[in-house]
Kinemage of the C-alpha trace (Angstrom):
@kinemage 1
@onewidth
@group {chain A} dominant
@subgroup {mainchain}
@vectorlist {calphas} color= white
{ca unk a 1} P -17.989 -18.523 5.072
{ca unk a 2} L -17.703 -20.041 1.832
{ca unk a 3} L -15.979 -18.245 -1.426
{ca unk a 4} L -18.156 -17.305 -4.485
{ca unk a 5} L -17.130 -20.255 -5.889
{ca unk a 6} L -19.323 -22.195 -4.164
{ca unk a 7} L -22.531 -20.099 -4.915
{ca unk a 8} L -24.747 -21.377 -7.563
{ca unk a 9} L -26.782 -18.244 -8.318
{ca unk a 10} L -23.337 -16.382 -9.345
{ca unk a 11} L -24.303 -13.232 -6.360
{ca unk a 12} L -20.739 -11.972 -6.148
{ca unk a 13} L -20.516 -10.670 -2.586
{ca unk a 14} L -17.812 -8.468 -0.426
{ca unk a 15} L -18.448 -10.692 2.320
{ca unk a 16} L -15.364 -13.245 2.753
{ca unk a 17} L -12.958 -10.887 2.042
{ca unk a 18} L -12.350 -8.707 5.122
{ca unk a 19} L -14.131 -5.437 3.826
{ca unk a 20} L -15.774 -2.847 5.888
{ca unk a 21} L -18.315 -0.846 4.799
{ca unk a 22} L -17.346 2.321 6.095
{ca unk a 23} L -13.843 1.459 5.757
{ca unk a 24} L -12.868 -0.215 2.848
{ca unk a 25} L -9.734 -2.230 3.292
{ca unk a 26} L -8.791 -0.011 6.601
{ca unk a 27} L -8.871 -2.610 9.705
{ca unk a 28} L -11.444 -1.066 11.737
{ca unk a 29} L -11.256 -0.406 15.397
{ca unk a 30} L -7.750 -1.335 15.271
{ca unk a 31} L -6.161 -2.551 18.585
{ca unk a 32} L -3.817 0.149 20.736
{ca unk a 33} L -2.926 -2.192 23.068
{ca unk a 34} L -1.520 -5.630 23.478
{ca unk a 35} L -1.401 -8.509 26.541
{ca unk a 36} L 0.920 -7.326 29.399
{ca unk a 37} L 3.134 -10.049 28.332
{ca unk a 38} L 4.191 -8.270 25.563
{ca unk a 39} L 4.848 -5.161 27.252
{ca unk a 40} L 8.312 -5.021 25.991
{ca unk a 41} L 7.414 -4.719 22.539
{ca unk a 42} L 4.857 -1.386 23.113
{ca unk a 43} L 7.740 0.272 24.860
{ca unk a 44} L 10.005 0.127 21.901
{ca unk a 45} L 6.749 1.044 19.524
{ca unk a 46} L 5.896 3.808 21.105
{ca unk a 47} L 8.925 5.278 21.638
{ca unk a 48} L 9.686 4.761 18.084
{ca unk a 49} L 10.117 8.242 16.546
{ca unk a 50} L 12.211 9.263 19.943
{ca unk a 51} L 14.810 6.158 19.593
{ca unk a 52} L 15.231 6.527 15.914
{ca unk a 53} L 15.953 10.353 16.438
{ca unk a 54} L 18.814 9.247 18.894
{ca unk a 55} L 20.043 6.517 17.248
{ca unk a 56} L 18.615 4.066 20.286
{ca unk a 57} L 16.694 1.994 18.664
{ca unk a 58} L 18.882 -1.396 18.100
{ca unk a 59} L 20.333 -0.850 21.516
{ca unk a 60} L 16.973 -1.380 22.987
{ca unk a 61} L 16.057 -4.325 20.548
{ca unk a 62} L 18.987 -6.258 21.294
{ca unk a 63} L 18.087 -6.097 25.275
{ca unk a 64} L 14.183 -7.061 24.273
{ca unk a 65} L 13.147 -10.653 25.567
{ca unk a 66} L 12.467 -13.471 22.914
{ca unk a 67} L 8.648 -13.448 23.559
{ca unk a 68} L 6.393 -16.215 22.276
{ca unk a 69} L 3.380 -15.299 19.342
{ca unk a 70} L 1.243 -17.955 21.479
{ca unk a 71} L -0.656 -15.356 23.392
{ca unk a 72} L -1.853 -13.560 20.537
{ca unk a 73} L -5.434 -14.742 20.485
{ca unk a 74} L -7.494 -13.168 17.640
{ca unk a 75} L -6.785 -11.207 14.370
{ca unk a 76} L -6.666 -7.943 15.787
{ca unk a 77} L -3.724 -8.508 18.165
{ca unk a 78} L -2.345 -10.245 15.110
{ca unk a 79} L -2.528 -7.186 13.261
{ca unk a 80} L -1.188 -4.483 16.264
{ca unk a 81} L 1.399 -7.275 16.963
{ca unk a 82} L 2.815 -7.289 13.260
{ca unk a 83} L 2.781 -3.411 12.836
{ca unk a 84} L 5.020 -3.084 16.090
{ca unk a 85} L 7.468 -6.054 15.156
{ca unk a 86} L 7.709 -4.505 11.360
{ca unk a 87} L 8.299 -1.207 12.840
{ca unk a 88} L 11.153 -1.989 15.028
{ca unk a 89} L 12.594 -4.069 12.406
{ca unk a 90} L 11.972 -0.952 10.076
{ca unk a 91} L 13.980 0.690 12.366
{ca unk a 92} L 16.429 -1.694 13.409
{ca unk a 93} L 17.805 -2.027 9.479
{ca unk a 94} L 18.286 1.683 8.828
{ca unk a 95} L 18.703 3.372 11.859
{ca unk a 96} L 21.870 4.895 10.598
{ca unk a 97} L 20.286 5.211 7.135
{ca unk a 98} L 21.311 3.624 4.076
{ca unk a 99} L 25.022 3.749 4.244
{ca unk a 100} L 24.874 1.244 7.228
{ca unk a 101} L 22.027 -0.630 7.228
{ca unk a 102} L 21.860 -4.198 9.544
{ca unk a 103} L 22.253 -7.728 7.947
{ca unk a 104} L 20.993 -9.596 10.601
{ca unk a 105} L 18.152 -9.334 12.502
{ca unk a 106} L 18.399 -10.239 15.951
{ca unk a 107} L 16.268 -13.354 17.080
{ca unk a 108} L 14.621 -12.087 19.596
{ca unk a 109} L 13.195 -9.872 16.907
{ca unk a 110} L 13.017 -12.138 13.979
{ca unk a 111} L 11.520 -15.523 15.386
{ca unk a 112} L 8.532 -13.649 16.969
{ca unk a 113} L 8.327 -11.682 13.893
{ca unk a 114} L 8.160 -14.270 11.161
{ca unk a 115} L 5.908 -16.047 13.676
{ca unk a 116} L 3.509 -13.594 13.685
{ca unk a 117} L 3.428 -13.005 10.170
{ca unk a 118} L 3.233 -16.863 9.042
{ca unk a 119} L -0.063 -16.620 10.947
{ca unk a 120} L -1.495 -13.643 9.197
{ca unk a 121} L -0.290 -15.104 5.541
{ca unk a 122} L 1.767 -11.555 5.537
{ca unk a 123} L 5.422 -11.007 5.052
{ca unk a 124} L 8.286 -10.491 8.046
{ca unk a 125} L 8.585 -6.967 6.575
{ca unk a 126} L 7.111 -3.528 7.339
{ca unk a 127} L 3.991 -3.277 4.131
{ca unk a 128} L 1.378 -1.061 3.686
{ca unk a 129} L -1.449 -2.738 5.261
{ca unk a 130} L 0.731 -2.320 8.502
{ca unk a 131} L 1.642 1.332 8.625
{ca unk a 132} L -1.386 2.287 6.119
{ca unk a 133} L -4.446 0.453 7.217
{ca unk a 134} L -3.717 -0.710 10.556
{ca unk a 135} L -1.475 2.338 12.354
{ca unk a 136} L -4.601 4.781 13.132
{ca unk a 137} L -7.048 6.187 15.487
{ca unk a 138} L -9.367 8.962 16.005
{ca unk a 139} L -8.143 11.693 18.444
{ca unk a 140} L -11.755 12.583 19.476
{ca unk a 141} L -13.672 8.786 19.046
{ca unk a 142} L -16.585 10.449 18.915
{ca unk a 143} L -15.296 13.073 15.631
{ca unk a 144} L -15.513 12.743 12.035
{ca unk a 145} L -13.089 10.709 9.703
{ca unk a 146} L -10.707 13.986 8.835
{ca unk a 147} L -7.020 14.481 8.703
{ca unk a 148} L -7.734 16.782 12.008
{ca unk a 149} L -8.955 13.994 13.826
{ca unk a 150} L -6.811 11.342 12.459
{ca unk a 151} L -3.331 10.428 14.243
{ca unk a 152} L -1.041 7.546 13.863
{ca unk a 153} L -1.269 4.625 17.265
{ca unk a 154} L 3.098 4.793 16.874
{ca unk a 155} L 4.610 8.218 14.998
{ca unk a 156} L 7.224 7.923 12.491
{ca unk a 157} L 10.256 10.176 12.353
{ca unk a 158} L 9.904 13.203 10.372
{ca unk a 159} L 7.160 15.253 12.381
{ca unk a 160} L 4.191 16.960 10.766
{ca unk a 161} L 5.243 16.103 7.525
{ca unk a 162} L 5.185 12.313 8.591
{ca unk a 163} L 2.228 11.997 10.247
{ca unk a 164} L 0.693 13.853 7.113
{ca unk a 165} L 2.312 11.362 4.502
{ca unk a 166} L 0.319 8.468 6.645
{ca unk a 167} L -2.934 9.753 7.148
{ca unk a 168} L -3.259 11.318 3.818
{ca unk a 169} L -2.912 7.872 2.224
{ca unk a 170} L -5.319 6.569 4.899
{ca unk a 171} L -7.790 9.163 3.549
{ca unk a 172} L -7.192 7.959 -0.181
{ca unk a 173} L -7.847 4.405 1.553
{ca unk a 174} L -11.062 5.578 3.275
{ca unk a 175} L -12.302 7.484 -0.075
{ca unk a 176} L -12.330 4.204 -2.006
{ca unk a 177} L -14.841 2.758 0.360
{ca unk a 178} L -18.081 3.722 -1.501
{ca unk a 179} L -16.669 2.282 -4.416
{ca unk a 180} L -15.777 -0.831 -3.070
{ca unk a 181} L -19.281 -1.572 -1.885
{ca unk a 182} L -20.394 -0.987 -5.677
{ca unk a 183} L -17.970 -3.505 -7.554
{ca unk a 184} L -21.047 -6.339 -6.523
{ca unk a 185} L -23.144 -3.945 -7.888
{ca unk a 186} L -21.272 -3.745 -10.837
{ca unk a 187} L -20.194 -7.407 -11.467
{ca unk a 188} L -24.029 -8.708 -10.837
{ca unk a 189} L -25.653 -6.220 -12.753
{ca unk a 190} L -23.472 -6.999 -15.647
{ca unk a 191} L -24.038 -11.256 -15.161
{ca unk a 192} L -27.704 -10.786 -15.008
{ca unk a 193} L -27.837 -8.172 -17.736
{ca unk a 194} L -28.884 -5.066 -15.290
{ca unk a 195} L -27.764 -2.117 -17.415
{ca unk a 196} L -29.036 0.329 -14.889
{ca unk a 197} L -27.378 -1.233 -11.653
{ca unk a 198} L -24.295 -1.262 -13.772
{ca unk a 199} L -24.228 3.078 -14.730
{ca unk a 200} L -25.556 3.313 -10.970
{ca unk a 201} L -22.028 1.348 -10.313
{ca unk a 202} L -20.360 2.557 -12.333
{ca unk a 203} L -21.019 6.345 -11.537
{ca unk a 204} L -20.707 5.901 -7.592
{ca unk a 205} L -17.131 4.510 -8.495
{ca unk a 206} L -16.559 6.973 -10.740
{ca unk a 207} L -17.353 9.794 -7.965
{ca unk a 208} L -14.706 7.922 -5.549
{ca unk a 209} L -11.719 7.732 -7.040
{ca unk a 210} L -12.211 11.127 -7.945
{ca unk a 211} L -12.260 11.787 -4.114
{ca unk a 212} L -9.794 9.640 -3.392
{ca unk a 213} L -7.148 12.049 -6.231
{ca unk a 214} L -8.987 15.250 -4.361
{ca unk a 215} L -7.356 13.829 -1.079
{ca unk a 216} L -4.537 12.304 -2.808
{ca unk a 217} L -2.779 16.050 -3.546
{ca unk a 218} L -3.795 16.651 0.020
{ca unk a 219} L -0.219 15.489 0.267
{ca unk a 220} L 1.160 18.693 -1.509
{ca unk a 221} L -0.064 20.885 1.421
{ca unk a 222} L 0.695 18.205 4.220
{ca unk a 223} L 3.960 16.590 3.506
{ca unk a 224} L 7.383 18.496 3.092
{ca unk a 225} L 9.372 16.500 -0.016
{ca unk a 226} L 13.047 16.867 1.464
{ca unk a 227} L 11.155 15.030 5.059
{ca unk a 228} L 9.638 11.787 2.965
{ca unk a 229} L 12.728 11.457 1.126
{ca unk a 230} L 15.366 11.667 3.739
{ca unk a 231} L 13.873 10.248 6.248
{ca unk a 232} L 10.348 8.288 5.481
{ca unk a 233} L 11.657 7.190 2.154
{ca unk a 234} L 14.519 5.245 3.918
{ca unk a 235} L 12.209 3.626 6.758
{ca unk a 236} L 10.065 2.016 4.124
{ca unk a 237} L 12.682 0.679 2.289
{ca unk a 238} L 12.812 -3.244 1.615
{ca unk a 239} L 15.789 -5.799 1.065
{ca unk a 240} L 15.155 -7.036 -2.338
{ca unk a 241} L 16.161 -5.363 -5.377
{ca unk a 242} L 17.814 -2.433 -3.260
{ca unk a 243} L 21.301 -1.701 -4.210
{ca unk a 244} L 21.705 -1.010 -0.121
{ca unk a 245} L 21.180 -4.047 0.694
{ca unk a 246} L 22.064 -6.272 -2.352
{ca unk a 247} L 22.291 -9.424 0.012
{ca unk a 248} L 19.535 -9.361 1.346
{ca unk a 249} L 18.531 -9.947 4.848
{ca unk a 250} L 19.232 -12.816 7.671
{ca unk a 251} L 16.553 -13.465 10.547
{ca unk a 252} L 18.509 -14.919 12.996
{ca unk a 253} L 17.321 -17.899 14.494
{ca unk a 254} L 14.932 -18.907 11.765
{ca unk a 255} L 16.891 -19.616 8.795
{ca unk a 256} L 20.523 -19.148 7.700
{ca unk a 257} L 20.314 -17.922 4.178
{ca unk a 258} L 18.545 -14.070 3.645
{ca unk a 259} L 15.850 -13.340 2.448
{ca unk a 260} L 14.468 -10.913 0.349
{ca unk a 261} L 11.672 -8.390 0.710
{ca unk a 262} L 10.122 -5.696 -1.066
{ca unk a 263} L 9.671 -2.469 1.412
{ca unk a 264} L 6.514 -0.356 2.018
{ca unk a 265} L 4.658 0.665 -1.349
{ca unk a 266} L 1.663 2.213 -2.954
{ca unk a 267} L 1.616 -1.228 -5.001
{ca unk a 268} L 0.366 -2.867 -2.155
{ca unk a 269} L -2.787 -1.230 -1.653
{ca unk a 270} L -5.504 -3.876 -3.074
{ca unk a 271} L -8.228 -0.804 -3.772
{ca unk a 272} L -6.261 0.004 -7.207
{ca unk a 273} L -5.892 -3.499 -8.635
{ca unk a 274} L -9.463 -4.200 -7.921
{ca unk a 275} L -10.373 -1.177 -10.731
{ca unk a 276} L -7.786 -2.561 -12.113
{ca unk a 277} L -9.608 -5.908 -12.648
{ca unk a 278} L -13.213 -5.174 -12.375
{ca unk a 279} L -12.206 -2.521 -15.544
{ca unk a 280} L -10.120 -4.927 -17.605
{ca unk a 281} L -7.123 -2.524 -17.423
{ca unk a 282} L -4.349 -5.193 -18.383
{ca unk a 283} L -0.912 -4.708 -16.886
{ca unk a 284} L 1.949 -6.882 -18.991
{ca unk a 285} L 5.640 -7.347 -18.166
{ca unk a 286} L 8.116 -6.169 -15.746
{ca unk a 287} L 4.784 -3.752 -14.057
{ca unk a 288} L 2.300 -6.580 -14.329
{ca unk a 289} L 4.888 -9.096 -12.574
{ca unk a 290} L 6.021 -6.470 -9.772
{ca unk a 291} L 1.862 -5.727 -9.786
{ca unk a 292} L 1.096 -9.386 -9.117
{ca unk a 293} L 4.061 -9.807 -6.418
{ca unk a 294} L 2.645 -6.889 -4.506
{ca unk a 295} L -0.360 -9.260 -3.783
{ca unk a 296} L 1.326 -11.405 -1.210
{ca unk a 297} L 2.513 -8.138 0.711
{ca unk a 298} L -1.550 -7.894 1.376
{ca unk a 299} L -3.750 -9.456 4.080
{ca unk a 300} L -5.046 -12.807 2.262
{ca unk a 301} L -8.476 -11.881 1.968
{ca unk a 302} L -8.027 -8.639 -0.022
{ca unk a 303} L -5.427 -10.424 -2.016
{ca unk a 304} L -8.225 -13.323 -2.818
{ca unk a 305} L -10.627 -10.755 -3.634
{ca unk a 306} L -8.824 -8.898 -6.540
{ca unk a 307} L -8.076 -12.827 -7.990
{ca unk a 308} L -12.028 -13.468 -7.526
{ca unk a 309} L -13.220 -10.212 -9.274
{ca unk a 310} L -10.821 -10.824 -12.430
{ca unk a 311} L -12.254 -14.346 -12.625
{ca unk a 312} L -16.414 -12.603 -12.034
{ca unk a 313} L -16.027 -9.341 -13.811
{ca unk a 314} L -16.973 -9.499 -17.652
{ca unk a 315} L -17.797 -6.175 -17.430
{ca unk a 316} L -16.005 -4.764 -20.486
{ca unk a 317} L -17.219 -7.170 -22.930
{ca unk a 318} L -20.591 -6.429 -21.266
{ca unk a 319} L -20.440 -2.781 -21.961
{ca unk a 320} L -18.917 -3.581 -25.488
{ca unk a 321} L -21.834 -6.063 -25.943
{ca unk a 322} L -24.361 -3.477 -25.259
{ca unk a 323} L -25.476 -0.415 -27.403
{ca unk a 324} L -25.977 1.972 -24.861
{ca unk a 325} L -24.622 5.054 -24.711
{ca unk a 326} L -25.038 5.817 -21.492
{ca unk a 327} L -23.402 2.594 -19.941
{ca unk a 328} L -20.663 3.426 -22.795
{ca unk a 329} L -20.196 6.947 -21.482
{ca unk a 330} L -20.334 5.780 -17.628
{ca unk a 331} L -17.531 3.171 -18.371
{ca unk a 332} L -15.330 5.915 -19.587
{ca unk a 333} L -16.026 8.335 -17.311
{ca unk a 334} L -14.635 5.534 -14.972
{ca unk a 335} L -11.621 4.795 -16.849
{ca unk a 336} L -10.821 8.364 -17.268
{ca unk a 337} L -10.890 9.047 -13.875
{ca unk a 338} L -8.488 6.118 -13.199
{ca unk a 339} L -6.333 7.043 -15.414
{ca unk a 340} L -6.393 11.305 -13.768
{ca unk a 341} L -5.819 9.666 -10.421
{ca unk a 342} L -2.313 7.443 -11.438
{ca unk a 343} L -1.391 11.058 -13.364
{ca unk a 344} L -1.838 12.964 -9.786
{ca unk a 345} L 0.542 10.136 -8.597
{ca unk a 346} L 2.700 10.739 -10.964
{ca unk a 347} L 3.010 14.213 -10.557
{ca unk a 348} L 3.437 13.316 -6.613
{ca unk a 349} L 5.907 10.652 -6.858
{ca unk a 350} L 8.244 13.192 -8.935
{ca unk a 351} L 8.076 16.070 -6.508
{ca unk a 352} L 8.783 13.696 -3.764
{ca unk a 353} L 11.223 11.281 -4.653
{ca unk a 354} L 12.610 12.465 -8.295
{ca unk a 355} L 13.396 16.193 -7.323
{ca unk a 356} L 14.469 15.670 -4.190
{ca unk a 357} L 16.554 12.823 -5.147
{ca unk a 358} L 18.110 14.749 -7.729
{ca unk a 359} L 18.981 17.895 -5.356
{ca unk a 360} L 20.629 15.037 -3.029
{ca unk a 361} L 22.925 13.507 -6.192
{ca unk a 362} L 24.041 16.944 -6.889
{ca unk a 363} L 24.653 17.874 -3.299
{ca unk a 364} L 27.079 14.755 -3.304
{ca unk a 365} L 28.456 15.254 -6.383
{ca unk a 366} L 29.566 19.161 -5.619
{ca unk a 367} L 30.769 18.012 -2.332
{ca unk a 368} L 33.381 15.607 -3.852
{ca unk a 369} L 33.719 18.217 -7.198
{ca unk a 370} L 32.050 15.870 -9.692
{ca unk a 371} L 30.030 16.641 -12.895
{ca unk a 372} L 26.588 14.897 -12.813
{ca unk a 373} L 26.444 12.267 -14.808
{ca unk a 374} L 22.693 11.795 -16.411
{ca unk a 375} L 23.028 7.827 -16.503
{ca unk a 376} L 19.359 6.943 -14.941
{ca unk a 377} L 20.791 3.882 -13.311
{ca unk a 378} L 23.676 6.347 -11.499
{ca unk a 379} L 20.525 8.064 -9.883
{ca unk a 380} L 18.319 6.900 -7.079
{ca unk a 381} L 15.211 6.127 -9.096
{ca unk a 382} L 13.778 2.621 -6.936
{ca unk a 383} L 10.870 3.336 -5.322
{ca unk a 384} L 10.638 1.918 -1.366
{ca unk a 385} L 9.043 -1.006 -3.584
{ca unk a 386} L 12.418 -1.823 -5.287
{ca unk a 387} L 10.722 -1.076 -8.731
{ca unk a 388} L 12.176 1.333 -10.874
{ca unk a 389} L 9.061 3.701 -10.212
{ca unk a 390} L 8.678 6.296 -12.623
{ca unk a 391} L 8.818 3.569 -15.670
{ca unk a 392} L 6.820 1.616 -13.709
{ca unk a 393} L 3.773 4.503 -12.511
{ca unk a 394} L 3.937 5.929 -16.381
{ca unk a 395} L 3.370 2.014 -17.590
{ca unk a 396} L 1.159 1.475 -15.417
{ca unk a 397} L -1.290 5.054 -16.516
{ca unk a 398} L -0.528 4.014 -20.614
{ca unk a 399} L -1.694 0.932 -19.583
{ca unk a 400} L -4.811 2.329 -17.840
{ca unk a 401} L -5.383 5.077 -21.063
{ca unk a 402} L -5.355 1.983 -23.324
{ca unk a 403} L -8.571 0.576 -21.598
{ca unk a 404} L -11.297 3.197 -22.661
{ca unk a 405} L -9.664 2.996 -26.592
{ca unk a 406} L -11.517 -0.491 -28.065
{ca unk a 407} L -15.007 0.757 -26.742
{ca unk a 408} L -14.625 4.292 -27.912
{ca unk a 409} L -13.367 3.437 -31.576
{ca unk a 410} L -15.946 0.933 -31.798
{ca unk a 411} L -18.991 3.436 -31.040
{ca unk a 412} L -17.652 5.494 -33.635
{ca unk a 413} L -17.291 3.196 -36.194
C-alpha cells in the first residue's frame, strides 16, 4: 500500500504501518511454533529459563546446527524466529552475568541471527518489540486481555516477578491502543479545521495513557526490585555504551570487527514518541539523539509512522491558532497526562534499578571494607539502553512539562 505521501486529499491513515486495532503495536496472533527444520532452535527457547538457571545455555548453543533463514516464509515466522535467536544470544552473552560476559558469538548463532534480522530491518540484538510485543499468548484463547490470562510463549529467569515485568509492559502496550486509533482523528481534524474531531481525539487519548500509568504501577505489586535488577536487568543488557562490554561484540562468521548494540529498553517502544510527535513535545541533545537511535531498534513500519506523524501533525499551532477553550483545555489535559505517566516511570525506574543498585554497591563495598564513594559515574546508573537513565527519564518529563507552557501563557495573556 502506498505511504501518505502519495495521497492527495492529505487523509492521514494507520494503515501502512503495521497497527492493530485491538492491539496497538503488539504483533497479533503471534506464532508459537516454527518449521520442523528449525526444531533445534525451539528446544533451546523453551528451555530458556531452565538452561540459564544451570548455567547450560552456551553449552547447548555451541552444539546447535548452522540452520539456514531460507525457510522462514512470512513475517510472522520472521518475528518468532528473531525473538528465539535474540533470546539465546541474550543468554549466551551473560550467562555468567556481567563479570564474564561472551565476546564472540558463535556462528551457528550469529549468521542465522543477523540473517533473520536484515530481513525484518531489526537489529541482531534482543529489543523490545521481541520480548515486549511479540513473546505472548493467552492461557485460555478464548479469555479476556488480563495479566491472569496473559503468559510469556518462552519464560525468562526470575519467576513470578519476571513473567510480571513482561506482561505488565505488554498491558501498558495494549492500553495505548485506543489512542493510537485516534492520532488520524486528531491529525485530520486539525488539517481540515474539525475542532470537535480534534477534543473527541484528543480526550480518548487523554483517557489512555492514563490507563496505560494505571497499569504501568501494576509493576509495584507484580515485580520484586532485587529479581529485575539481578537478574532481568542483566539479560536485557546491550553491547554499546556498557562498561561490561566496552568492546563490543563479534558475530562470528559475519564480520570480523564488533559491533555495537543498545540492549532491551523502554525507549524502544514507538507508542511514546508518537505523543511525543503528534503533541510537539521536542526532545534536544544527548535524550533526543539516544530518542531518535531507539527508532531503528523498532519494526520499520512503526518506526516510519512516528517520522510520518511529525511531518502531518500541526496540531499545536492548530490549537494555538484557535480560540477555544475547550480544544485549549483538552490539549492540556493531554499533555498533563503525558507528562504524570513519564513521572510514574520515574518513580519506577528508581525503585527498580536506583535502590537496588545502590544496596548492591554497598554490599560490595562492605564486603571489601570500603567507604562509598558518591561519584555518580562510580555507580551503576546505565539503563539496559546504555543511557544514563535517570538524566535521561527526568529530561525527557521537563521536556514533556515544557509543551503545555506557550499555549497556557498565551490564553492568559
Amino acid at each position: 500500500m502506498a505511504g501518505p505521501e502519495s495521497d492527495s486529499k492529505f487523509i492521514f491513515s494507520l494503515d501502512p504501518y503495521h497497527v492493530s486495532e485491538e492491539f496497538g503495536f503488539i504483533l497479533p496472533d503471534p506464532l508459537d511454533k516454527l518449521p520442523a527444520y528449525y526444531q533445534p532452535w525451539m528446544d533451546i527457547a523453551l528451555r530458556f529459563q531452565e538452561l540459564i538457571d544451570s548455567h547450560e545455555l552456551r553449552s547447548h548453543v555451541n552444539k546447535m546446527p548452522l540452520l539456514s533463514s531460507k525457510f522462514l516464509k512470512n513475517h510472522h515466522e520472521l518475528r518468532l524466529a528473531h525473538l528465539v535467536l535474540c533470546i539465546m544470544t541474550a543468554g549466551y552473552v551473560w550467562q555468567e552475568g556481567e563479570d564474564d560476559p561472551i565476546e564472540m558469538l558463535p556462528c551457528n548463532l550469529a549468521i542465522p541471527f543477523c540473517e533473520v534480522s536484515q530481513r525484518l530491518g531489526l537489529p541482531p540484538i534482543l529489543t523490545h518489540a521481541d520480548v515486549v510485543l511479540t513473546n505472548w499468548r493467552k492461557k485460555n484463547p478464548e479469555g479476556p486481555l488480563t495479566i491472569e490470562n496473559l503468559e510469556q510463549l518462552f519464560k525468562f529467569p526470575g519467576g513470578d516477578s519476571a513473567r510480571g515485568f513482561f506482561i505488565v509492559t505488554l498491558l501498558v502496550e495494549l492500553a495505548a491502543a485506543p489512542a493510537l486509533q485516534n492520532i488520524p482523528t486528531v491529525i485530520n481534524g486539525a488539517r481540515s479545521g474539525d475542532t470537535k474531531a480534534v477534543i473527541r481525539g484528543l480526550e480518548v487519548i487523554s483517557q489512555s495513557i492514563q490507563d496505560m500509568t494505571d497499569r504501568l504501577n501494576l509493576m509495584h505489586a507484580h515485580v520484586e526490585p532485587s529479581v529485575f535488577y539481578g537478574t532481568l536487568r542483566v539479560l536485557l543488557s546491550g553491547w554499546r555504551d556498557n562498561p561490561c562490554m566496552p568492546n563490543g561484540l563479534v558475530y562470528e562468521g559475519v564480520q570480523t570487527e564488533p559491533m555495537y548494540y543498545s540492549g532491551g529498553s523502554a525507549a524502544q517502544s514507538t507508542m511514546m514518541q508518537c505523543f511525543d510527535e503528534l503533541l510537539g513535545v521536542k526532545h534536544e541533545g544527548h535524550g533526543g539523539a539516544f530518542l531518535t537511535r531507539m527508532r531503528s531498534y523498532m519494526p520499520p513500519p512503526h518506526r516510519k509512522l512516528i517520522e510520518d506523524i511529525s511531518l502531518r501533525s500541526s496540531l499545536k499551532t492548530f490549537v494555538q491558532q484557535q480560540v477555544n477553550e475547550e480544544l485549549n483545555q483538552a490539549f492540556t489535559q493531554c499533555v498533563t497526562k503525558l507528562l504524570t505517566f513519564r513521572n510514574h516511570h520515574i518513580n519506577v525506574a528508581s525503585r527498580f534499578i536506583v535502590i537496588p543498585a545502590s544496596c548492591a554497591k554497598r554490599t560490595v563495598a562492605q564486603k571489601k571494607g570500603q567507604l562509598l564513594s558518591k561519584t555518580p559515574e562510580q555507580s551503576n546508573e546505565l539503563g539496559t539502553g546504555g543511557s544514563n537513565f535517570m538524566t535521561f527519564l527526568k529530561t525527557v518529563r521537563n521536556e514533556t512539562k515544557q509543551t503545555a507552557l506557550p499555549i497556557t501563557s498565551e490564553k492568559m495573556n
